[in-house]
C-alpha positions as CSV (number, residue, x, y, z in Angstrom):
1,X,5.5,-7.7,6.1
2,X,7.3,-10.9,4.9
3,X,6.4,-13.6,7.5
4,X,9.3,-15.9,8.8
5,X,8.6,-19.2,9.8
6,X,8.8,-19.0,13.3
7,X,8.6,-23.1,13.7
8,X,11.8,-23.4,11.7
9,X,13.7,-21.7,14.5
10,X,16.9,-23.3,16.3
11,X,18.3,-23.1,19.7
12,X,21.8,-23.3,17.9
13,X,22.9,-25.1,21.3
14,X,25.8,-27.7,20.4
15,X,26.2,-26.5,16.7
16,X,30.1,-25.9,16.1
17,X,32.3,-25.0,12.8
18,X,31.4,-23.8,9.3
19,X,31.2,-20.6,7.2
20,X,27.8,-18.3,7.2
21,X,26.4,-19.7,4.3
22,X,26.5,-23.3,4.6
23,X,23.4,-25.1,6.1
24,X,23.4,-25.8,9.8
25,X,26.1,-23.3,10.7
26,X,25.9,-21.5,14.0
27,X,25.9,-17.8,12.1
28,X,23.2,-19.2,9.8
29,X,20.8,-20.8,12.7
30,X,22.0,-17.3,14.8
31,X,20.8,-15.4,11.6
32,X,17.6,-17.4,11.5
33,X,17.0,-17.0,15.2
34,X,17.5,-13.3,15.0
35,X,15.3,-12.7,12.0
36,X,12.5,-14.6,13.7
37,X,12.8,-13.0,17.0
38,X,13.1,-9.5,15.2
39,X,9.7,-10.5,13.4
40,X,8.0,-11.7,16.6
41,X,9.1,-8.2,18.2
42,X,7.4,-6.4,15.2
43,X,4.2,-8.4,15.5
44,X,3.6,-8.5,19.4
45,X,6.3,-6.7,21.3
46,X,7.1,-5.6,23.8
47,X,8.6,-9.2,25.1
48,X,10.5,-10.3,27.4
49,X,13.6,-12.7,27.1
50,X,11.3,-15.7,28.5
51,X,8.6,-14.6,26.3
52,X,10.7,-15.0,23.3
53,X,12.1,-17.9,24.3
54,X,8.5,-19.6,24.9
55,X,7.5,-18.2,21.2
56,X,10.6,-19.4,19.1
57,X,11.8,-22.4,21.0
58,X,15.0,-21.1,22.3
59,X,16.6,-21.9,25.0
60,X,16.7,-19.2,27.9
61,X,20.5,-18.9,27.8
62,X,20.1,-19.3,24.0
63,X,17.1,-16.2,24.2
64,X,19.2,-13.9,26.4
65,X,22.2,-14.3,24.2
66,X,20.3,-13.5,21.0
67,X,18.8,-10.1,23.1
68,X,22.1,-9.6,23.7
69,X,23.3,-9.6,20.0
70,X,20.4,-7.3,19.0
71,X,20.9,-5.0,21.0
72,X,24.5,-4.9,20.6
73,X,23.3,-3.9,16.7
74,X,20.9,-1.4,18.1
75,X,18.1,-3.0,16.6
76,X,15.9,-3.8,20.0
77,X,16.0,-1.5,23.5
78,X,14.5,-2.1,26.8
79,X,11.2,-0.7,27.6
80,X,10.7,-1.6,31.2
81,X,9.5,-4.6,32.8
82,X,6.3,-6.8,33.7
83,X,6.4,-5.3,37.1
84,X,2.7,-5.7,38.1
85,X,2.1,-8.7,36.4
86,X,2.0,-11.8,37.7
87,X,5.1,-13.6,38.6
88,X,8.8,-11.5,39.2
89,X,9.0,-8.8,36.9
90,X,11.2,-9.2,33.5
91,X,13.0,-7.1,31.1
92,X,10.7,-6.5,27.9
93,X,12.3,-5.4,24.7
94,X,10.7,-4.3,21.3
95,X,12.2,-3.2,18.5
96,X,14.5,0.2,18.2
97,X,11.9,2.7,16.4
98,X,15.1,4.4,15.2
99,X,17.0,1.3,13.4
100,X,15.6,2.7,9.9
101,X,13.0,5.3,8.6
102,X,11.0,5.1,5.4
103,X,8.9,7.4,3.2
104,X,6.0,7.2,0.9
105,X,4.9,9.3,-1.1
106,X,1.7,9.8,-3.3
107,X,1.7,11.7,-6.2
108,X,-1.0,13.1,-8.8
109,X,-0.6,16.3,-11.0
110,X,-2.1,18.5,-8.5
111,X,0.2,17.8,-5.0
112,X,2.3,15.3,-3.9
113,X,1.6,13.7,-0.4
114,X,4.7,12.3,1.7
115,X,4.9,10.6,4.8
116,X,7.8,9.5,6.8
117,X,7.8,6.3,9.3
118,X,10.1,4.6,11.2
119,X,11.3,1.0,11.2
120,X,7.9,-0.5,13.4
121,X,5.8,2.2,11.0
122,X,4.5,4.5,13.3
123,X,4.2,7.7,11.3
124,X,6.9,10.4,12.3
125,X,6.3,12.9,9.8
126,X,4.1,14.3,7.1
127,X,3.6,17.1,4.3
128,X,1.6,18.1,1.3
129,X,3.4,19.9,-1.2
130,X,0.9,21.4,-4.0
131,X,1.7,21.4,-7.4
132,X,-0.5,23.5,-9.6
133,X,-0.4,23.5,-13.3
134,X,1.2,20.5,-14.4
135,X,4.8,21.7,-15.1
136,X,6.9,19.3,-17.1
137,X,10.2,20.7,-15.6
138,X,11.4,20.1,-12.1
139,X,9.9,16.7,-11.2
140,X,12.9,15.4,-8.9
141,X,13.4,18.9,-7.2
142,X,9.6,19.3,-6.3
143,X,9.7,15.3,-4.7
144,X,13.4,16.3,-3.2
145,X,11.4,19.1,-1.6
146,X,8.5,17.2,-0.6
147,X,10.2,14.3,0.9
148,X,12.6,16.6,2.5
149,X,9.9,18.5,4.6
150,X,8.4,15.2,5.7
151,X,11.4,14.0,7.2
152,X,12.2,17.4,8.6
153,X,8.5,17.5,10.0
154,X,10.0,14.1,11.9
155,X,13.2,16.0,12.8
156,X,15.7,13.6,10.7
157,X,18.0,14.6,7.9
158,X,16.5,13.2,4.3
159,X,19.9,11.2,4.1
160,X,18.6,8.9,7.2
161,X,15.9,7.2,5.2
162,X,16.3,3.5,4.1
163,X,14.1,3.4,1.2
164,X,11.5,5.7,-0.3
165,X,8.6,4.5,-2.1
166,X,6.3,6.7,-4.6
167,X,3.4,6.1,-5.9
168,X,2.0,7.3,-9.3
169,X,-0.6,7.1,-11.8
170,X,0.9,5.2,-14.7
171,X,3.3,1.9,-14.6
172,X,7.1,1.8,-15.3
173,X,7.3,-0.4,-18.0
174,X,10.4,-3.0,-17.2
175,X,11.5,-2.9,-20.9
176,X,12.0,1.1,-21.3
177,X,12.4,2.4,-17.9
178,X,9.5,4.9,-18.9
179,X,6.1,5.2,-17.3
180,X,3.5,4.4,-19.1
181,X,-0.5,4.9,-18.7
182,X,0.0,8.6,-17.2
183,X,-0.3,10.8,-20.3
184,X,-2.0,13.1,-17.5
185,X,1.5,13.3,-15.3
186,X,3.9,15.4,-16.7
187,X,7.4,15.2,-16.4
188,X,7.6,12.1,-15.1
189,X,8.1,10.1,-18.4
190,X,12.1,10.1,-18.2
191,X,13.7,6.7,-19.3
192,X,15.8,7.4,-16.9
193,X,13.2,8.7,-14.3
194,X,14.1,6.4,-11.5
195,X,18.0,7.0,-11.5
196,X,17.0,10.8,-11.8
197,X,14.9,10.5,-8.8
198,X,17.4,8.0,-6.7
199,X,20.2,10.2,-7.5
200,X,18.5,13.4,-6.8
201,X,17.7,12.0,-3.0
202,X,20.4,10.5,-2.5
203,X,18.4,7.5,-1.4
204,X,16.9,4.3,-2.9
205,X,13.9,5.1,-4.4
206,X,11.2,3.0,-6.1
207,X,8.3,3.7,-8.0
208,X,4.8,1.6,-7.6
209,X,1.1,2.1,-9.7
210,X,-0.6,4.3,-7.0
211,X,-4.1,1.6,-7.2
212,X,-1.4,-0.9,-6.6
213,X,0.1,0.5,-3.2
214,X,-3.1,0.6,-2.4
215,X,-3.7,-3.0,-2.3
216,X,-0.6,-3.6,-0.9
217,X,-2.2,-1.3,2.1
218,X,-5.5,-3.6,2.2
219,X,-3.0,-6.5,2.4
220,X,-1.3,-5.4,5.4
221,X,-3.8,-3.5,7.3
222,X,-7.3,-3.6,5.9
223,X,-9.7,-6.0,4.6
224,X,-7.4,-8.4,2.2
225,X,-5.1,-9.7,5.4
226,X,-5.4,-13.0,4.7
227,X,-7.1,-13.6,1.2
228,X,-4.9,-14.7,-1.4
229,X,-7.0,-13.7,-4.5
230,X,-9.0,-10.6,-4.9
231,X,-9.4,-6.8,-6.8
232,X,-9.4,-3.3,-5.6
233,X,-11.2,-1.3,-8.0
234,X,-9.9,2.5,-7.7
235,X,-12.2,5.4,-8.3
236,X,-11.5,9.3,-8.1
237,X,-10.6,11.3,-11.0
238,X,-9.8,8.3,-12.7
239,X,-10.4,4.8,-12.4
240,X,-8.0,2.0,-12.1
241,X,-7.9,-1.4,-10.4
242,X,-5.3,-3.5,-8.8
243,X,-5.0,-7.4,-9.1
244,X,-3.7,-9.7,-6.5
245,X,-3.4,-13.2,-7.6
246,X,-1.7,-15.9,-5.1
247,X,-1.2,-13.2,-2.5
248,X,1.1,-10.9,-5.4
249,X,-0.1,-8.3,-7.5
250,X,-0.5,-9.2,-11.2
251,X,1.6,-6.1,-12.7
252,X,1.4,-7.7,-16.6
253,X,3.8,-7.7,-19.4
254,X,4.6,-3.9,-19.8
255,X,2.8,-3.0,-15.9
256,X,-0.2,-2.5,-17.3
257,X,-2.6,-5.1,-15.5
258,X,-5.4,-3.2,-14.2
259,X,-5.8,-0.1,-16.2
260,X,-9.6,-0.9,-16.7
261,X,-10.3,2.8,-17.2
262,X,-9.2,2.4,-20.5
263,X,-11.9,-1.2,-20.7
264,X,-14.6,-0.8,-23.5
265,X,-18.1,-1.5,-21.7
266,X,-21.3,-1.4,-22.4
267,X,-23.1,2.6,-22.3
268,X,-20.1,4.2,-23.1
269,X,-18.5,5.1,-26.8
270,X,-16.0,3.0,-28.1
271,X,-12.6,5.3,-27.9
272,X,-10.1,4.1,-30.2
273,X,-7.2,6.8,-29.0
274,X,-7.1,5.3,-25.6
275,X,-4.0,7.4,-25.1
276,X,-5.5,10.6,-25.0
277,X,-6.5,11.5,-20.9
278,X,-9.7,10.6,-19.9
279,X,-10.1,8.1,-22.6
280,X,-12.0,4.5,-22.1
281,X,-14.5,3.1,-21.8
282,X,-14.9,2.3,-17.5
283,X,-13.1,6.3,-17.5
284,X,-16.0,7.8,-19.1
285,X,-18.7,5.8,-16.6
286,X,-17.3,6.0,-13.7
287,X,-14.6,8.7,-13.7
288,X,-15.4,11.5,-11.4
289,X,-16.3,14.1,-14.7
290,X,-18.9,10.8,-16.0
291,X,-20.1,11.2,-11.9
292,X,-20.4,14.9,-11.7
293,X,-22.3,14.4,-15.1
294,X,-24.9,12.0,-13.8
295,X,-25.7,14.1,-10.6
296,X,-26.6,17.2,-13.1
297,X,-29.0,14.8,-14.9
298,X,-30.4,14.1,-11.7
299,X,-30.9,17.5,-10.0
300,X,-28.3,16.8,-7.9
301,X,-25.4,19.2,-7.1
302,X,-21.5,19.7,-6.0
303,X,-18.8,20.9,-7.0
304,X,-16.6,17.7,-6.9
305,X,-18.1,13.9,-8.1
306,X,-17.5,13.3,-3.7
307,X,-19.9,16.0,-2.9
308,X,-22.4,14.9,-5.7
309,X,-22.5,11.5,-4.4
310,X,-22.7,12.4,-0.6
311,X,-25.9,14.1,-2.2
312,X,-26.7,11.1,-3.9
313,X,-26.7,9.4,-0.6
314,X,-29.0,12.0,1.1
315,X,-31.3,11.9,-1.6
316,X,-31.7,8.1,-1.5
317,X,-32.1,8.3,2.5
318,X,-35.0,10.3,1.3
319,X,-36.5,8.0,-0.9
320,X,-34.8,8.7,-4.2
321,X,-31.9,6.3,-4.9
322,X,-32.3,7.2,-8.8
323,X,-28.4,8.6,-9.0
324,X,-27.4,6.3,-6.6
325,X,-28.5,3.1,-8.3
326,X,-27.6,4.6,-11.8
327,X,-24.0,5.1,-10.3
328,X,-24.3,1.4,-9.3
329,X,-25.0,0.1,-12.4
330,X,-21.8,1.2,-13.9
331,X,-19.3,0.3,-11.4
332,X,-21.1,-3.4,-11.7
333,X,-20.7,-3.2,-15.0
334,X,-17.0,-3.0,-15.0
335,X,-16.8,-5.2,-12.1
336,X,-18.7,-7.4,-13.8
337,X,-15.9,-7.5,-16.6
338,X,-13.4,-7.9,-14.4
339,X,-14.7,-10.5,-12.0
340,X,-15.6,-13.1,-14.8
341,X,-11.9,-13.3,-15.9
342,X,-10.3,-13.1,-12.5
343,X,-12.9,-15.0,-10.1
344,X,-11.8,-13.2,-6.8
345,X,-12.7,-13.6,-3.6
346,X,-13.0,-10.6,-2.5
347,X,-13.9,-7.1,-4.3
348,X,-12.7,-3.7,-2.2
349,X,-14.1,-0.2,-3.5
350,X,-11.5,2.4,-2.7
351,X,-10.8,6.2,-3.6
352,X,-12.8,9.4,-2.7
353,X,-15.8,8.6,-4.6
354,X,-16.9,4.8,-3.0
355,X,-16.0,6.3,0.4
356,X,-18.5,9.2,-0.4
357,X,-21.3,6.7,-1.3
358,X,-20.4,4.6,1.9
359,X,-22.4,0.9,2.6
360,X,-25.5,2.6,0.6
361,X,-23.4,2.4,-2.7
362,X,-21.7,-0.7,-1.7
363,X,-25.1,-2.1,-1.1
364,X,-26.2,-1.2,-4.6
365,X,-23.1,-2.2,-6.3
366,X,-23.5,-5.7,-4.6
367,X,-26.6,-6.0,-5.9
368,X,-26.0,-5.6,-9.2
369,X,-22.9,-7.6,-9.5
370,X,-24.9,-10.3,-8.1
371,X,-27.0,-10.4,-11.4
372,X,-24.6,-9.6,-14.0
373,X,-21.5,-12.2,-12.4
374,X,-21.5,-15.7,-12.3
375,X,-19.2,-15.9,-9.1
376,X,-20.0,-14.4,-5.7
377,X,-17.1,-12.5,-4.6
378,X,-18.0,-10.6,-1.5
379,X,-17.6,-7.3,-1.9
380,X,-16.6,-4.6,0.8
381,X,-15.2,-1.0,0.9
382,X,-11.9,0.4,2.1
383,X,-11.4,0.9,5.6
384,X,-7.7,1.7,5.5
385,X,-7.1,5.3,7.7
386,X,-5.5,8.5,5.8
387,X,-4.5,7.2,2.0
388,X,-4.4,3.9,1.0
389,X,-1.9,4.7,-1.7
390,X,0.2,6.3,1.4
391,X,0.1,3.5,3.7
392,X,0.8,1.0,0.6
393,X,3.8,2.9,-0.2
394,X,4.8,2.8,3.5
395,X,4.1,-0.8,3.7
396,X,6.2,-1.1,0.8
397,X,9.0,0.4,1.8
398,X,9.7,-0.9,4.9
399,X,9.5,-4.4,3.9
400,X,12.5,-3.3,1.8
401,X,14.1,-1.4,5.0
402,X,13.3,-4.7,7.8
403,X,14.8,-7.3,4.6
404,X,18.3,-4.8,4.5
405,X,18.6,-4.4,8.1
406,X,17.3,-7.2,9.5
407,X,19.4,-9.3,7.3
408,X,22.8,-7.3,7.9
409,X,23.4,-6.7,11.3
């Protein structure tokens, strides 16, 4: 959520004349007002008209009049009052759940997950549509349907959302329009993918690096609140990283900042046809087909590279941390890459495979990094509920929804 700088509020009291866009105008300072108040509301509502007041540094007459005006534009309701609170009880306001709804969406070649929020993001509604076999043809129809059952599952019409973000595998290069780094994802290579999908919902749409959305999600509601400077390094099927550099994500020239599955490291063949799938150096370490591989040479079992390192983790409770510290090794090894260029301050771990190995893999991996990097960064792993790609697309998509409405009431 973009922060407003509550300090720079004004009571507007005595301000006369002028258009809307010229400094020190009563519509600019109401507009300033509002958008603060609105943000406060988000942040710690329910409050009441005193409340506010007290927060921004309006005047009560000034505060009332301001509720007033918002709730004229249906964007805050009553909730009740501070009836057993100390003092005479007082209206409280928050924020109209139902001033906008949002969707995100997360998409891979085997399903695509969507979830539907309203304007505070409380989740409304969710589904899972599954799509087997990798068909090229159909791409806008299969999200149409998705999205659509998300928002029916919330009982709203798809037409009612604000903004829809989706994350993918891949980057849309800003030159061509087409996405690039998802050999693995087709049908979604289109130059004209975005206007397809846009026009095909009938509502804006925008596409997002699926690693990235999930750094946007540790920004907002996990472990990055608050640190301008750090990496999420992604591993499931694939691996990938996200880089966050002055509080914004480093995209790159053509989108391509953080596809480290394709990085030539140390213990791993040097692939020169990085665009075939699976290719890379970091990919064939630490991709979950590299894990699955490295629990066989250990004994251990399961039927996905999760299972094989919950095993791993068992094993080393029992003594035996051989796969475990092997797995270890790798993921510092890319780290290790990746950290003496960038100098974070904090590394996350995040996908299916670092939340299988839990703070025994973390441990390890810490461990090893320490050794191999000159900087300390600290090192943690995701906490973020449900999927991080999810909640970063969410996140996303209603800072887009809050800037519309809030700003054109």
């Amino acid at each position: 959520m973009s922060a407003t700088g509550h300090s720079s509020s004004h009571s507007g009291n005595g301000a006369t004349g002028g258009g809307a866009g010229q400094p020190g105008t009563p519509s600019l300072l109401r507009a300033i007002n509002d958008r603060a108040a609105l943000e406060l509301l988000l942040e710690q509502g329910p409050l009441s008209r005193s409340q506010l007041g007290g927060l921004t540094g309006l005047s009560k007459p000034t505060a009332s009049q301001l509720l007033a005006r918002l709730e004229s534009a249906g964007l805050v309701v009553p909730v009740g009052t501070t009836a057993g609170r100390p003092g005479p009880g007082a209206q409280l306001y928050e924020i109209n759940p139902e001033a906008a709804f949002v969707a995100g969406l997360h998409v891979n070649p085997w399903r695509i997950r969507a979830s539907v929020a309203d304007i505070t993001g409380q989740v409304v509604g969710e589904y899972r549509l599954a799509t087997p076999g990798r068909h090229a043809a159909g791409t806008v129809d299969r999200v149409r349907e998705a999205v659509s059952a998300a928002a029916d599952a919330a009982g709203l019409d798809l037409g009612v959302l604000g903004q829809v973000v989706i994350g993918t595998p891949g980057a849309l290069d800003p030159t061509t329009g087409k996405l690039r780094y998802a050999p693995h994802l087709p049908g979604w290579h289109s130059p004209r993918l975005l206007a397809e999908l846009t026009e095909g919902l009938g509502v804006p749409v925008a596409l997002e690096n699926d690693v990235n959305l999930a750094a946007v999600a540790e920004q907002r509601v996990g472990q990055a609140r608050g640190v301008d400077d750090f990496v999420l390094l992604w591993v499931e099927d694939g691996v990938g990283a996200a880089v966050v550099l002055g509080g914004k994500l480093h995209r790159g020239h053509t989108g391509g900042a953080g596809e480290v599955g394709y990085m030539p490291l140390p213990g791993a063949p040097l692939v020169r046809n990085v665009r075939r799938e699976n290719a890379g150096g970091f990919q064939m370490l630490a991709g979950a087909p590299a894990v699955l591989a490295l629990a066989k040479e250990h004994g251990i079992g399961g039927r996905t590279a999760p299972e094989a390192v919950t095993g791993a983790v068992a094993a080393a409770e029992g003594g035996d941390d051989a796969m475990l510290a092997a797995l270890a090794r790798r993921l510092a090894t890319g780290l290790a890459a990746i950290v003496a260029v960038v100098d974070p301050e904090l590394v996350l771990l995040s996908g299916d495979i670092p939340q299988a190995g839990g703070e025994r893999l973390r441990f390890l991996v810490q461990e090893e990094l320490t050794g191999l990097a000159v900087s300390r960064p600290r090192l943690g792993i995701s906490t973020v509920e449900g999927s991080p790609v999810v909640v970063g697309a969410l996140q996303s998509a209603l800072t887009t929804a809050r800037e519309r409405v809030f700003s054109t009431h």
